[in-house]
Backbone as ProteinMPNN parsed JSONL, in Angstrom:
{"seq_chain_A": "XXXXXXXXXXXXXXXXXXXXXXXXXXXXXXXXXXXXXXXXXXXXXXXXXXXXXXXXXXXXXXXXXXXXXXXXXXXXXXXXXXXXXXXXXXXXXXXXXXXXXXXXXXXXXXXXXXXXXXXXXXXXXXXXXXXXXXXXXXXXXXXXXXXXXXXX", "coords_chain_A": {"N_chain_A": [[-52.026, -49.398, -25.973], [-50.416, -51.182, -28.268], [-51.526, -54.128, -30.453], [-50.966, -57.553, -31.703], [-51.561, -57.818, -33.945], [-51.046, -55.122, -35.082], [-48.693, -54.684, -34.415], [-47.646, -56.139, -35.829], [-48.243, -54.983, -38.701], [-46.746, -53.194, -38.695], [-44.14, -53.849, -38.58], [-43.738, -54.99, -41.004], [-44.459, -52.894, -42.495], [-42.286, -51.249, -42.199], [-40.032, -53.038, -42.869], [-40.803, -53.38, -46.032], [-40.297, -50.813, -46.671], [-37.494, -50.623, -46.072], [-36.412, -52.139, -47.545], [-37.302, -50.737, -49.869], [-35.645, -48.855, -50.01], [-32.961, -49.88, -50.025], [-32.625, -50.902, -52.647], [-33.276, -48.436, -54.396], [-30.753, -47.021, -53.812], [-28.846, -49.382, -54.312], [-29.842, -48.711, -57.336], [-28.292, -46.425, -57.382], [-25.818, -46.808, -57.655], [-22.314, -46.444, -58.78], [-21.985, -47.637, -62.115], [-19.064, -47.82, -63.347], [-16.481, -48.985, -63.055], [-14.645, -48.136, -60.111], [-11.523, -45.951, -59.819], [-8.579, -46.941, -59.389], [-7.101, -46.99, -56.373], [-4.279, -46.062, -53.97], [-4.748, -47.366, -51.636], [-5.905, -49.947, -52.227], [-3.837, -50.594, -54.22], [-2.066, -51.332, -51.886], [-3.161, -53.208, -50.704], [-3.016, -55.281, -52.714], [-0.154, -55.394, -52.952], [0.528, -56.501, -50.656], [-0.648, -59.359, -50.228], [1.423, -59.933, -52.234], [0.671, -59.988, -54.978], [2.107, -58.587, -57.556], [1.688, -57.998, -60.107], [-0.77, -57.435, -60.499], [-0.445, -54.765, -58.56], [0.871, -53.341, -60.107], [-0.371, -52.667, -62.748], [-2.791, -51.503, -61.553], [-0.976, -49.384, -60.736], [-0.022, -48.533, -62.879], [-2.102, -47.104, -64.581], [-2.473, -45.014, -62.715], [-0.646, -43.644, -62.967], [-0.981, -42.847, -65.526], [-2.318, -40.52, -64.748], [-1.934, -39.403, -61.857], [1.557, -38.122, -61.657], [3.214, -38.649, -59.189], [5.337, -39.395, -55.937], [5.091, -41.305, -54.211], [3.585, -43.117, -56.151], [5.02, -43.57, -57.811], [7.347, -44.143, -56.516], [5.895, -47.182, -55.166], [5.776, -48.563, -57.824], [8.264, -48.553, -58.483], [9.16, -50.69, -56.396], [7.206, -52.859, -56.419], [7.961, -53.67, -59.258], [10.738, -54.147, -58.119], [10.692, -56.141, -56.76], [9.688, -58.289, -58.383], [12.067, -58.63, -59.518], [12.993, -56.617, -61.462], [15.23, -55.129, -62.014], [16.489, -52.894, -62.845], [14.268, -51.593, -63.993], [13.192, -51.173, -61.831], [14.871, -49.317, -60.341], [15.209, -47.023, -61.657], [12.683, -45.957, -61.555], [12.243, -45.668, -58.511], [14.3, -43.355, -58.565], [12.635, -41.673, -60.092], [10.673, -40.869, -57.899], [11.8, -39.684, -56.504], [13.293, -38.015, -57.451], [11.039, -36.36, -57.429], [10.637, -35.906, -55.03], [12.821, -35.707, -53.053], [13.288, -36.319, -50.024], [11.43, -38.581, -49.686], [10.668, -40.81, -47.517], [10.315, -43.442, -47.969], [11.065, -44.063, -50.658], [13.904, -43.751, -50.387], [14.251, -45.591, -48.543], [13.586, -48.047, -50.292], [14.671, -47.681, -52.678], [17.299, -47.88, -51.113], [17.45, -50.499, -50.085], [17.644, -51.672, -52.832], [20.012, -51.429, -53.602], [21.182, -52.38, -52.044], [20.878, -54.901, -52.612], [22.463, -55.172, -55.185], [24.62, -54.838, -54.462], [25.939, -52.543, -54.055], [27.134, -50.848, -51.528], [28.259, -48.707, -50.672], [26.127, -46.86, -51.909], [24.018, -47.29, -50.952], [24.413, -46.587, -48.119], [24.611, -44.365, -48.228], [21.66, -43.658, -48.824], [20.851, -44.656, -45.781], [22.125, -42.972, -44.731], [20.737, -40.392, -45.08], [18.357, -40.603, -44.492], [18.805, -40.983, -41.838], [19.409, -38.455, -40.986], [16.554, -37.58, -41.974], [15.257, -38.52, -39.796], [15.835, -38.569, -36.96], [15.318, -39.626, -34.678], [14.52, -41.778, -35.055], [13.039, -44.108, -37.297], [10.762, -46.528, -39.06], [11.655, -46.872, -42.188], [14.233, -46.385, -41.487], [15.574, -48.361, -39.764], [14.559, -50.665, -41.046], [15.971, -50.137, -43.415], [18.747, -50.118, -42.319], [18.914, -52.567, -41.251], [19.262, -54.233, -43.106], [21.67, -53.393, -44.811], [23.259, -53.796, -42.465], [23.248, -56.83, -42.362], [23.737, -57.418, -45.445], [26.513, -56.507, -44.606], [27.662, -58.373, -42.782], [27.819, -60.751, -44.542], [29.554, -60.104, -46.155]], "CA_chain_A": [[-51.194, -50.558, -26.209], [-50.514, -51.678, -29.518], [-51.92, -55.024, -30.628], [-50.17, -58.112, -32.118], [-51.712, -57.555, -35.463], [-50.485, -53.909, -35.514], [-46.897, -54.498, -34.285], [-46.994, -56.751, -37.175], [-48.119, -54.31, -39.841], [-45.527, -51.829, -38.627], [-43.128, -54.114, -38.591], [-43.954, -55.143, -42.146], [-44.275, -51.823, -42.845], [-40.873, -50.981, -42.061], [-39.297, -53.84, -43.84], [-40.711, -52.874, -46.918], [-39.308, -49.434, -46.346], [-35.891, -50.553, -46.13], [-36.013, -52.781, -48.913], [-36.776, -50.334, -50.826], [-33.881, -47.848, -49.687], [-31.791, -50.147, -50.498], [-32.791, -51.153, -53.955], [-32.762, -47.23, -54.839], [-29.339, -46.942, -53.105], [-28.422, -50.041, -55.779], [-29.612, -47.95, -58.787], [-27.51, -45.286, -58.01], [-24.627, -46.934, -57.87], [-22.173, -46.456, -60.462], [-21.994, -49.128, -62.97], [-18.283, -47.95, -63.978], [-15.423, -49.289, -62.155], [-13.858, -47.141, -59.345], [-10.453, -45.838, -60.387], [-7.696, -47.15, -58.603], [-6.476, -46.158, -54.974], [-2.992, -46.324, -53.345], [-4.497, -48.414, -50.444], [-5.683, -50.972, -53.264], [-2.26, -51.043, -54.622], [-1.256, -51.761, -51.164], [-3.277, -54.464, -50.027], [-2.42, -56.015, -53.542], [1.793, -55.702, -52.667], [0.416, -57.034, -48.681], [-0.778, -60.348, -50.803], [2.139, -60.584, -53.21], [0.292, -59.559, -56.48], [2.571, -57.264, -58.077], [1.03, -57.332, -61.09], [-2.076, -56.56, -60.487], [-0.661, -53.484, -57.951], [1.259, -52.911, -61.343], [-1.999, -52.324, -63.196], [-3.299, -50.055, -60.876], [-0.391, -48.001, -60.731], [0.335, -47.628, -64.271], [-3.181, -46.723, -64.276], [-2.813, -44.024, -62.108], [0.712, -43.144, -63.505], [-1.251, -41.625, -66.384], [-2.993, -38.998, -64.428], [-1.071, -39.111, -61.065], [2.501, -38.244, -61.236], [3.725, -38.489, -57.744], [6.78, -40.005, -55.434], [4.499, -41.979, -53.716], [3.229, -44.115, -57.206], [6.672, -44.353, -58.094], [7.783, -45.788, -55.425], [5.166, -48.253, -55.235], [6.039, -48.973, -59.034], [10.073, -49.445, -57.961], [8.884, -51.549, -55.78], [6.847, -53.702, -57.32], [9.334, -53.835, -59.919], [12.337, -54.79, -57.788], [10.264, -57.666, -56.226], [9.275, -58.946, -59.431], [13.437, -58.912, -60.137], [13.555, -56.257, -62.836], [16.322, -54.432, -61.09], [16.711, -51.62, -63.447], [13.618, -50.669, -63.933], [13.138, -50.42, -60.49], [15.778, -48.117, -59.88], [14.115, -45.694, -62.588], [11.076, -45.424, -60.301], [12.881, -45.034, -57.51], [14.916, -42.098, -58.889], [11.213, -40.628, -60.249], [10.142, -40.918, -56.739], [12.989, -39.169, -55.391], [13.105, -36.281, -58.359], [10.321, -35.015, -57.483], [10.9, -35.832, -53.291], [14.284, -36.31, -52.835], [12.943, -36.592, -48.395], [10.734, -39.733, -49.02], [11.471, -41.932, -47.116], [10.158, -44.727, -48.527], [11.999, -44.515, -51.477], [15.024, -43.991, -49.579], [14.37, -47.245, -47.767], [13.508, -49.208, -51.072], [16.358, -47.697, -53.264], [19.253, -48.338, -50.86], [17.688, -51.887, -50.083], [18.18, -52.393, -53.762], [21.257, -50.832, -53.691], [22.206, -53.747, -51.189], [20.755, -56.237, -53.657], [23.28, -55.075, -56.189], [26.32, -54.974, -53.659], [26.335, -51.101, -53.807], [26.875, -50.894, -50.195], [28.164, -47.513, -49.962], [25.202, -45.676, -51.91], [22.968, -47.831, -49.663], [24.778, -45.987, -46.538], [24.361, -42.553, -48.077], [20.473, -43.422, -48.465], [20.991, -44.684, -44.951], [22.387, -41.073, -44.077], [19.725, -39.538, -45.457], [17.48, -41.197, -43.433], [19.166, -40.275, -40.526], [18.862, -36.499, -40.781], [15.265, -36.902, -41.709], [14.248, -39.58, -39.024], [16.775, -38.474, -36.387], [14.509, -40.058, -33.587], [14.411, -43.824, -35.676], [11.412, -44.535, -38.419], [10.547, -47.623, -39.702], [12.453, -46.861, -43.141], [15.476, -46.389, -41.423], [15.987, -49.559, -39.28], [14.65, -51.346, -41.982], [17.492, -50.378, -44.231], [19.81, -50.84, -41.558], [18.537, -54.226, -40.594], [19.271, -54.462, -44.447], [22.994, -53.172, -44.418], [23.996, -55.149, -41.555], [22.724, -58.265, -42.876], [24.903, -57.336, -46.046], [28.01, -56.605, -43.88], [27.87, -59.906, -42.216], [28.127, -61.925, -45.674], [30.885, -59.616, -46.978]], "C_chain_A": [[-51.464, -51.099, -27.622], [-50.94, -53.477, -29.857], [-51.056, -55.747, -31.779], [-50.554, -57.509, -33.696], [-51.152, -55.98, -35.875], [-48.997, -53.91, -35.254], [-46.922, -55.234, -35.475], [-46.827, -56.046, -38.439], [-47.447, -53.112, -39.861], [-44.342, -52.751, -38.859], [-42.662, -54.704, -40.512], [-43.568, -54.15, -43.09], [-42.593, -50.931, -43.689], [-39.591, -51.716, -42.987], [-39.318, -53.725, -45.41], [-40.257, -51.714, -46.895], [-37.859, -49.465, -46.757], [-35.415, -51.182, -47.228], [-36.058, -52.249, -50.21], [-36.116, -49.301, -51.284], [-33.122, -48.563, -50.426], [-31.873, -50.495, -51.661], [-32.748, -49.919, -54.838], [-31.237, -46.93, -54.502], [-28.761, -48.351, -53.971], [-28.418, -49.311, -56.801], [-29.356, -46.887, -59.003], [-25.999, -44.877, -57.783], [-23.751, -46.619, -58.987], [-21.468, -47.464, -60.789], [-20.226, -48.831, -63.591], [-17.13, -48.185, -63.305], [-15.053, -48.173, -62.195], [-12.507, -46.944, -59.842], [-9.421, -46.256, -59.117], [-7.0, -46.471, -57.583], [-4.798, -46.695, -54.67], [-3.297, -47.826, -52.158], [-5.074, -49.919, -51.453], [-4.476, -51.5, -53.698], [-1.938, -51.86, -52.993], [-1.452, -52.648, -50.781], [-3.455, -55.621, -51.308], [-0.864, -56.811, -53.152], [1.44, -56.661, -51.076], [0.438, -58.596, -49.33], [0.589, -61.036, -51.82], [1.951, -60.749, -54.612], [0.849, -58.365, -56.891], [2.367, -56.937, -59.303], [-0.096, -57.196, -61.136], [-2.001, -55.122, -59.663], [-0.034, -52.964, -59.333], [0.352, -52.346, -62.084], [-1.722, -51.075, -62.92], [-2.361, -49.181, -60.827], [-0.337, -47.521, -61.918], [-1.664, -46.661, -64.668], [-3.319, -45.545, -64.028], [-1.703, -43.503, -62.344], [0.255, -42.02, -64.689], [-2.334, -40.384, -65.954], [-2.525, -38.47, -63.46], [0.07, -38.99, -61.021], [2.97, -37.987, -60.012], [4.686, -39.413, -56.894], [6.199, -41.041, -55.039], [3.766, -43.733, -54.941], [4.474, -44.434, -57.75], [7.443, -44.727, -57.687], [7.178, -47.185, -55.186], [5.45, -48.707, -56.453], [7.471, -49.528, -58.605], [9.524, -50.63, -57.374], [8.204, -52.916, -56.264], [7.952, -54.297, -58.256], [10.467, -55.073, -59.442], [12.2, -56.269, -57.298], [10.137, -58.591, -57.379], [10.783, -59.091, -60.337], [13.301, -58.247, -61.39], [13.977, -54.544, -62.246], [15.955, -53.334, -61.902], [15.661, -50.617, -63.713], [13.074, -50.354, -62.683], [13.061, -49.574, -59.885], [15.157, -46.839, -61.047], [13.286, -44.844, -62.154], [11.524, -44.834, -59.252], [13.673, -43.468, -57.723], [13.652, -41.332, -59.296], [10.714, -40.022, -59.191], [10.96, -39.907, -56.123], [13.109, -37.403, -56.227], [12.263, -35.651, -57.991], [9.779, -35.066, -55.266], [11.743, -36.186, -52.792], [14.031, -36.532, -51.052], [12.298, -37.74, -48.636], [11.404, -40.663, -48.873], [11.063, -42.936, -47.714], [10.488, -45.048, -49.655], [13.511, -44.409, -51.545], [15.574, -45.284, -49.254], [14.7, -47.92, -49.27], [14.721, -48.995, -52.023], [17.222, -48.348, -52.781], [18.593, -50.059, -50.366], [18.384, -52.441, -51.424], [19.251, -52.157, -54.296], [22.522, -52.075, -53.092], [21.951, -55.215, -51.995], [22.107, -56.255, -54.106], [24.992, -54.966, -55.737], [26.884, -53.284, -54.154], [26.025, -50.6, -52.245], [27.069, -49.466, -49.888], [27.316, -46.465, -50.698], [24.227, -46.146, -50.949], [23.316, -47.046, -48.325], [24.833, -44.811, -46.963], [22.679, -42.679, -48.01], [20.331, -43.588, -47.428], [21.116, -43.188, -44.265], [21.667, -39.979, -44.075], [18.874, -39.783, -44.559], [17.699, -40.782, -42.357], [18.937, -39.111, -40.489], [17.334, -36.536, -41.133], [14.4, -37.567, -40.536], [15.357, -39.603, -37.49], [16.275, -39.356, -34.462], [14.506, -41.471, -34.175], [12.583, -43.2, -36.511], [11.638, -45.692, -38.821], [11.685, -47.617, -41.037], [13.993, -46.769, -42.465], [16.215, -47.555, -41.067], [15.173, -50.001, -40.418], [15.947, -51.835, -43.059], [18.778, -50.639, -43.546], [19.998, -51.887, -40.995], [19.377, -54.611, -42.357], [20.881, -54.847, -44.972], [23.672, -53.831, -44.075], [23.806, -56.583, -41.893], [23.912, -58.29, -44.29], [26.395, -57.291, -45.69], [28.548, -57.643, -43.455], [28.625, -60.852, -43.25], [29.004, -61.198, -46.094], [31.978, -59.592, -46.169]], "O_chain_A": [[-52.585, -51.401, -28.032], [-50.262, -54.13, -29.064], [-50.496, -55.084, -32.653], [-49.792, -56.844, -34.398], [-50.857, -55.773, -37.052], [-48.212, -53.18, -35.86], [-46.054, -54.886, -36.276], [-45.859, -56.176, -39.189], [-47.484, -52.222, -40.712], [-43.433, -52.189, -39.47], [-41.543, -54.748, -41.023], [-42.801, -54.227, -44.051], [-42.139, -50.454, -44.729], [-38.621, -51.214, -43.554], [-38.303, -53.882, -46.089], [-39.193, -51.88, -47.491], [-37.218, -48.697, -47.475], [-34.352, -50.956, -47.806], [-35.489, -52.623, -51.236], [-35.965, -48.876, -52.429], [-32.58, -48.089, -51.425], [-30.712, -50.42, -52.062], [-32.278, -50.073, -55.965], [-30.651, -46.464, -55.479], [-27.699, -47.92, -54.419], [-27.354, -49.068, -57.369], [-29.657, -46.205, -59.983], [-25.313, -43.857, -57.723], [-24.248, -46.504, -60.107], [-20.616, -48.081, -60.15], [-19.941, -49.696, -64.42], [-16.732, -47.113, -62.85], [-14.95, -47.355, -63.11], [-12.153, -47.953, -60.454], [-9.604, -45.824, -57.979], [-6.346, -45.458, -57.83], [-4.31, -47.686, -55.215], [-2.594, -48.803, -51.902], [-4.465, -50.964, -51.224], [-4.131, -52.675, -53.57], [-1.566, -53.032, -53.047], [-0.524, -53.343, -50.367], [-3.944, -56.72, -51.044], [-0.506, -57.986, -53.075], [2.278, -57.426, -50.599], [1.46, -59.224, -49.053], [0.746, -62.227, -52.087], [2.689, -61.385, -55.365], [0.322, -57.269, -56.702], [2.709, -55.843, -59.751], [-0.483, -56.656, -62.172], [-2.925, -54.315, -59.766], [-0.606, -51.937, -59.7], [0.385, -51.124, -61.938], [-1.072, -50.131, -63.371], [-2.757, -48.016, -60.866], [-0.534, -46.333, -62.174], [-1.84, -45.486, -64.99], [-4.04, -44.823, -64.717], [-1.682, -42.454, -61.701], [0.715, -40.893, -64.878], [-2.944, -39.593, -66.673], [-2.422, -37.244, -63.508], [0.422, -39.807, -60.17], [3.147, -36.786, -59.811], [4.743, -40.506, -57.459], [6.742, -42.047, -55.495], [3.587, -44.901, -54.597], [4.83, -45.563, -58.088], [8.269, -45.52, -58.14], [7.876, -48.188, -55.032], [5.388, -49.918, -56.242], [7.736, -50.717, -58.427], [9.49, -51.631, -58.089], [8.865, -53.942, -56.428], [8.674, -55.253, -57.975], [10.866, -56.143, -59.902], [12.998, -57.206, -57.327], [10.547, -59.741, -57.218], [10.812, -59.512, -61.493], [13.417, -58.912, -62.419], [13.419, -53.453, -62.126], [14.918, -52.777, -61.542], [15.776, -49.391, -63.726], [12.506, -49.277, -62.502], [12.194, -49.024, -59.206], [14.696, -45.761, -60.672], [13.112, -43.628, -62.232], [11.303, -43.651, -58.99], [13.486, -42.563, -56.91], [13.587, -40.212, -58.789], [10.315, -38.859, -59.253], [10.549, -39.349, -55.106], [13.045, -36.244, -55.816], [12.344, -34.424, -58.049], [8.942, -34.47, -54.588], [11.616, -37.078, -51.953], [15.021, -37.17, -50.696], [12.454, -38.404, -47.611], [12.283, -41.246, -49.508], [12.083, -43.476, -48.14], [10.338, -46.228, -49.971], [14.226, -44.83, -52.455], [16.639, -45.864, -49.463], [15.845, -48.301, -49.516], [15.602, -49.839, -52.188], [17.912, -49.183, -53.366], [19.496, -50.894, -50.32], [19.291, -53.273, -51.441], [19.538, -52.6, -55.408], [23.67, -52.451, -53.328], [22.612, -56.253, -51.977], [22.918, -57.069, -53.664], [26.057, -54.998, -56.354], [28.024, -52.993, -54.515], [24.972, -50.1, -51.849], [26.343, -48.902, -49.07], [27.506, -45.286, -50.398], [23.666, -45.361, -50.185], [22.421, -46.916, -47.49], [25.128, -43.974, -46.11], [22.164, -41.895, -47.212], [19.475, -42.762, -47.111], [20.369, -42.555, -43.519], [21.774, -38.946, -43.415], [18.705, -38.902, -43.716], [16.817, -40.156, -41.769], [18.021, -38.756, -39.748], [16.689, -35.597, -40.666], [13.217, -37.311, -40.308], [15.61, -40.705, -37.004], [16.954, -39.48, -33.443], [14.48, -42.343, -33.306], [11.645, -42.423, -36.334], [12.82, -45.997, -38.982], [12.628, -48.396, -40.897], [14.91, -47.185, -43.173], [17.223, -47.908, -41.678], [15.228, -48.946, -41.05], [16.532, -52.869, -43.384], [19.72, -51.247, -44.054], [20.986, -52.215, -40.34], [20.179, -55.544, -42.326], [21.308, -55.934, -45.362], [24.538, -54.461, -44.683], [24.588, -57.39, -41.389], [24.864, -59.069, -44.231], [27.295, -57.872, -46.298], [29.73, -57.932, -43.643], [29.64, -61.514, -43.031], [29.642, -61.968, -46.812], [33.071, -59.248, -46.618]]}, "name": "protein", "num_of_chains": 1, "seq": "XXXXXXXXXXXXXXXXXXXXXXXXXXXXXXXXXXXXXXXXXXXXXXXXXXXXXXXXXXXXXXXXXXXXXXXXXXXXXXXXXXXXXXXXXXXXXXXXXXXXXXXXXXXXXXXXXXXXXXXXXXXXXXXXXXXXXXXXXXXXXXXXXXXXXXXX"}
């Protein structure tokens, strides 16, 4: 049976131990900021900072080209009301994945901004043949649509 004074100097023991794990596990961190992620960007756009997910994408614009950062760039963009360049992104996004949906969705929403209702219902159409079961992007844009149809 172990005795109080020895559970203590194990337990002592131990504490120094860990303290100084973790103080090595500090100095070998690295001291140079992490490079920017997608799910960063995203829980930037979740908050409503589109220029700081702005940043990070252009950021990652110069080493990542992909549909996925240029949609998140449209996006950004279109929220921040600079329609045109938006649509730029969105078409980047789409050149090089004319199937994502999510720049499907965000195009033909801003398609319905601009009172282009019937390219909004061909990205709609698109949607349909790739989401023929329903996806989020699709009723989205058709929640989108119909909401435009109403006021016209």
């Amino acid at each position: 049976m172990l005795t109080t004074l020895t559970r203590r100097s194990i337990a002592g023991l131990l504490g120094a131990a860990v303290t100084a794990t973790l103080a090595r596990a500090a100095d070998i961190q690295p001291s140079t900021p992490q490079p920017p992620t997608l799910n960063k960007v995203r829980a930037a756009i979740k908050v409503r900072n589109y220029d700081a997910a702005l940043a990070d994408l252009r950021t990652m614009e110069a080493t990542t080209k992909t549909a996925d950062v240029y949609n998140l760039m449209g996006f950004c963009l279109r929220k921040k009301g600079e329609r045109p360049q938006a649509m730029t992104y969105y078409n980047k996004a789409l050149d090089l994945d004319p199937n994502h949906k999510g720049a499907l969705e965000y195009q033909g929403e801003l398609f319905v901004e601009l009172g282009q209702l019937p390219q909004a219902k061909a990205n709609l159409a698109k949607l349909a043949k790739l989401c023929p079961g329903g996806c989020e992007e699709r009723e989205d844009l058709e929640a989108a649509i119909a909401k435009a149809d109403k006021r016209a």
